[in-house]
C-alpha positions as YAML, in Angstrom:
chain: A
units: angstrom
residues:
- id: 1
  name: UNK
  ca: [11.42, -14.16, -0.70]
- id: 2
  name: UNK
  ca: [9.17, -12.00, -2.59]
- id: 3
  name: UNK
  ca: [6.52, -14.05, -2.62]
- id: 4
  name: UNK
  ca: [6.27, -14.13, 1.09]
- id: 5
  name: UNK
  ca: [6.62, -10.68, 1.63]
- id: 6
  name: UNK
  ca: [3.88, -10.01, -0.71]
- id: 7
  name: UNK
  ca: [1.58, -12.43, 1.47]
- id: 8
  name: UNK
  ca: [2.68, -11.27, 4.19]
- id: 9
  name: UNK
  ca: [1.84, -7.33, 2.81]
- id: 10
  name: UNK
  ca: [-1.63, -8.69, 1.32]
- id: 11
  name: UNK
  ca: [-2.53, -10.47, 4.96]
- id: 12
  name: UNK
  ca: [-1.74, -6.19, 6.52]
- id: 13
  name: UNK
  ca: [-0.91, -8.30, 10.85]
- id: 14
  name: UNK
  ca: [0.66, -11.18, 11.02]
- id: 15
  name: UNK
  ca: [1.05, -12.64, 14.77]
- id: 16
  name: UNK
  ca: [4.79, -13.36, 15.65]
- id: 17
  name: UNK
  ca: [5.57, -16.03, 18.41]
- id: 18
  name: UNK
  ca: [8.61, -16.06, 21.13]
- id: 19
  name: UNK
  ca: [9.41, -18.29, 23.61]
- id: 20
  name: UNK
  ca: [9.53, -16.91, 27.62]
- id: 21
  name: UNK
  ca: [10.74, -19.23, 29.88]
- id: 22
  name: UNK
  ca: [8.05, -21.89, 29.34]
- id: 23
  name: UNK
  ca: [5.71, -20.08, 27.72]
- id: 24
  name: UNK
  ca: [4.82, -19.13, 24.35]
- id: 25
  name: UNK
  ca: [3.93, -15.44, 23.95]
- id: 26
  name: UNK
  ca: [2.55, -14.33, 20.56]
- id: 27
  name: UNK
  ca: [2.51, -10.58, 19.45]
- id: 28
  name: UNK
  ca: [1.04, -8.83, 16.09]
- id: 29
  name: UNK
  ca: [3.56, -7.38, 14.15]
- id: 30
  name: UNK
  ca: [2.86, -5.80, 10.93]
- id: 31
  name: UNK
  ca: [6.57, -4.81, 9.15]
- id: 32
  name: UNK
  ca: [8.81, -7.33, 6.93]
- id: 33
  name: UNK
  ca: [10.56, -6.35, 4.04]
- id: 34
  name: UNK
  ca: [13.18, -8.03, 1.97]
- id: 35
  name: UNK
  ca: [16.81, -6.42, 2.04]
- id: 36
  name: UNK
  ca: [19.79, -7.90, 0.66]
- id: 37
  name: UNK
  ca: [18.32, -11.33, 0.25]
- id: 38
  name: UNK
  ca: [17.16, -12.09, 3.20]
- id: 39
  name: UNK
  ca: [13.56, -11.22, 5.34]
- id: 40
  name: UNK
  ca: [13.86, -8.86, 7.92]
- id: 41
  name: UNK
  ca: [11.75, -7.41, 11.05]
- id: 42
  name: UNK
  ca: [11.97, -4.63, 13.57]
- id: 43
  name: UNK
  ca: [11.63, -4.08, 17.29]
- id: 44
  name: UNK
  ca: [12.89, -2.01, 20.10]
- id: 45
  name: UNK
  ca: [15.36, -3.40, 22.79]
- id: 46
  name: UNK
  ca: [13.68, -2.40, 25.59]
- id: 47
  name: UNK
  ca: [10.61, -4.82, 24.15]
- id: 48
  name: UNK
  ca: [10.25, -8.05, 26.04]
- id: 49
  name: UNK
  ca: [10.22, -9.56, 22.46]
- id: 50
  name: UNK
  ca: [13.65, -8.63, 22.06]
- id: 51
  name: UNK
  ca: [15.00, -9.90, 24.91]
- id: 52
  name: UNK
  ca: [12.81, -12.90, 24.05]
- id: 53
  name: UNK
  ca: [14.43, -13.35, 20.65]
- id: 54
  name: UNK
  ca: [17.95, -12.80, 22.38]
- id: 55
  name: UNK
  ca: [17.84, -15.58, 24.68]
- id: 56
  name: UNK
  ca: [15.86, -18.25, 22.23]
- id: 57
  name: UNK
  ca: [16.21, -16.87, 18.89]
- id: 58
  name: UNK
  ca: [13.80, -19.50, 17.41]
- id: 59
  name: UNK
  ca: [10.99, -18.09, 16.08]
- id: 60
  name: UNK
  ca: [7.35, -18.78, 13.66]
- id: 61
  name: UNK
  ca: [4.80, -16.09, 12.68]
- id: 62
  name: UNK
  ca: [1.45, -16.74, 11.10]
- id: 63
  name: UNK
  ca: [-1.22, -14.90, 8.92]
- id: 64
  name: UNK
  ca: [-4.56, -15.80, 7.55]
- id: 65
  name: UNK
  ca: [-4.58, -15.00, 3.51]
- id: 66
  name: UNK
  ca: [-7.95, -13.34, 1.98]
- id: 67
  name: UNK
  ca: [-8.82, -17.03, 0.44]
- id: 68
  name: UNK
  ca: [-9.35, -19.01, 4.29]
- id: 69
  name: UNK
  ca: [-5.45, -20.26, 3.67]
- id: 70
  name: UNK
  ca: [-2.66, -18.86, 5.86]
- id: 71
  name: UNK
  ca: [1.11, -18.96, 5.62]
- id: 72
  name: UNK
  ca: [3.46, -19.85, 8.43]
- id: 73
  name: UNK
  ca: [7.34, -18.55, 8.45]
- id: 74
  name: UNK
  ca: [10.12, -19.86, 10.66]
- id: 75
  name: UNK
  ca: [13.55, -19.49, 11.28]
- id: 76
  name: UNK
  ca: [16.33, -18.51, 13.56]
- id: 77
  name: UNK
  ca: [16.44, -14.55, 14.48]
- id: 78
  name: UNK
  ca: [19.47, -13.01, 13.88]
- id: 79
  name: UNK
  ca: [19.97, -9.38, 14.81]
- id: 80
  name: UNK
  ca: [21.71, -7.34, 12.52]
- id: 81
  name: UNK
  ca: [23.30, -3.44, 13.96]
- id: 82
  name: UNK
  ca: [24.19, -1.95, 10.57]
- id: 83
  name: UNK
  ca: [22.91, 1.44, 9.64]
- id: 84
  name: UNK
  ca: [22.25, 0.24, 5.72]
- id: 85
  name: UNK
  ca: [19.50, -2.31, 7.35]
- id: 86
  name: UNK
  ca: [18.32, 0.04, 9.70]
- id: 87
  name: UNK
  ca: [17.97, 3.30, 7.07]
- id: 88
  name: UNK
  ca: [15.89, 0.68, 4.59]
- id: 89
  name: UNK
  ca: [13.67, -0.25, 7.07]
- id: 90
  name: UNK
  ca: [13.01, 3.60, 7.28]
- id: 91
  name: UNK
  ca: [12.87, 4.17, 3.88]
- id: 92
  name: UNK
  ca: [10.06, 1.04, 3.73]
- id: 93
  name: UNK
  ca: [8.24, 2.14, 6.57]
- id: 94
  name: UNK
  ca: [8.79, 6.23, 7.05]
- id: 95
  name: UNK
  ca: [6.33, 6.01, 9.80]
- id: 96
  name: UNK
  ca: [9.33, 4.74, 12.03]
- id: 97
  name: UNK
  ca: [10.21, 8.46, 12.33]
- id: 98
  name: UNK
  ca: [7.20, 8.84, 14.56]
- id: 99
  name: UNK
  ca: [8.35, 6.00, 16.97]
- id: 100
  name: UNK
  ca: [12.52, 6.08, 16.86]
- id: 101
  name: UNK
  ca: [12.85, 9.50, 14.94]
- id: 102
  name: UNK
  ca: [15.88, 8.16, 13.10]
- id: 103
  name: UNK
  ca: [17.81, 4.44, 11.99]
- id: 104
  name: UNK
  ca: [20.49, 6.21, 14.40]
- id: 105
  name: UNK
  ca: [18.06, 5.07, 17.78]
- id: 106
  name: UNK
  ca: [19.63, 3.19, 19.79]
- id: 107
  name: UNK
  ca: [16.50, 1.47, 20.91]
- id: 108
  name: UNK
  ca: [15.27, 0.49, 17.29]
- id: 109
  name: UNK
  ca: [16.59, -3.29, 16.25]
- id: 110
  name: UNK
  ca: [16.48, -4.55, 12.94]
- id: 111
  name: UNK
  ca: [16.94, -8.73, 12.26]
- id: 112
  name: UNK
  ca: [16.66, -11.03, 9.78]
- id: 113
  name: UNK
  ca: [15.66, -14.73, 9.99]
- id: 114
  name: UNK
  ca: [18.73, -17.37, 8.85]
- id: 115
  name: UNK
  ca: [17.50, -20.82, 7.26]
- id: 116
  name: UNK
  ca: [13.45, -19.33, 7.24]
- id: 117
  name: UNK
  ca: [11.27, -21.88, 6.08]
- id: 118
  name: UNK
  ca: [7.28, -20.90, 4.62]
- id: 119
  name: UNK
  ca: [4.15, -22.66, 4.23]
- id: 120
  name: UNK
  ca: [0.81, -22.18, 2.61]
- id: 121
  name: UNK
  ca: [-1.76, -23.86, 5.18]
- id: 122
  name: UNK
  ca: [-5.56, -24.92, 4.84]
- id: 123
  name: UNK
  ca: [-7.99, -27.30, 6.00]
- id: 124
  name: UNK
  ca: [-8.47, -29.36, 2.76]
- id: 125
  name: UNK
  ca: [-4.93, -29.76, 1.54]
- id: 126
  name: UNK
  ca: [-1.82, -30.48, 2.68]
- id: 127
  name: UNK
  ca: [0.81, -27.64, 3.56]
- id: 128
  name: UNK
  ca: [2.39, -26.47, 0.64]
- id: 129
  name: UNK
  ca: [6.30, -25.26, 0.89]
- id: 130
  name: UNK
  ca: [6.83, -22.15, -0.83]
- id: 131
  name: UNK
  ca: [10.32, -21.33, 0.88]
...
């Protein structure tokens, strides 16, 4: 888990994809941190990524690494309401305070992905499974 969120950290945006309808719609997202043993995000309810994740929780993300390799990270979103998730996300990113003011916003959503699964990508070698 580590090791992703450190490439994850090290690539700064990552793009995060959702499914609409029949559509794919990708976003940047820049926050993941590890808590309790598992990776977790954030997002507002009121963001169509939310209700996105709600209705087909599937999800992948994808970054480009400094060396022209990139990781890709997939699993099942799971959203998780408890104020110990919600108050480390804060402590990891105190900027949140600017946006939701406290972990006690009813509009800020923290989740986790269950059964993730990451790969190191490039062009000259085969994907290598680090997760």
């Amino acid at each position: 888990m580590k090791q992703v969120v450190d490439l994850f950290h090290q690539a700064g945006v990552f793009f995060f994809a959702t499914v609409d309808g029949d559509h794919a719609r990708v976003r940047p997202f820049g926050f993941i941190m590890e808590f309790e043993g598992r990776l977790y995000f954030t997002t507002g309810n009121k963001k169509p990524v939310y209700s996105q994740l709600k209705k087909y929780p599937h999800t992948e993300m994808s970054a480009m690494l400094p060396d022209n390799k990139w990781i890709r990270l997939e699993g099942k979103a799971v959203f998780d309401g408890s104020m110990p998730a919600k108050r480390k996300a804060f402590e990891v990113l105190p900027d949140f305070k600017h946006i939701y003011q406290s972990p006690e916003n009813p509009d800020f959503e923290v989740f986790y992905l269950e059964a993730p699964s990451a790969s190191i990508c490039s062009m000259t070698e085969p994907p290598r499974k680090i997760l």
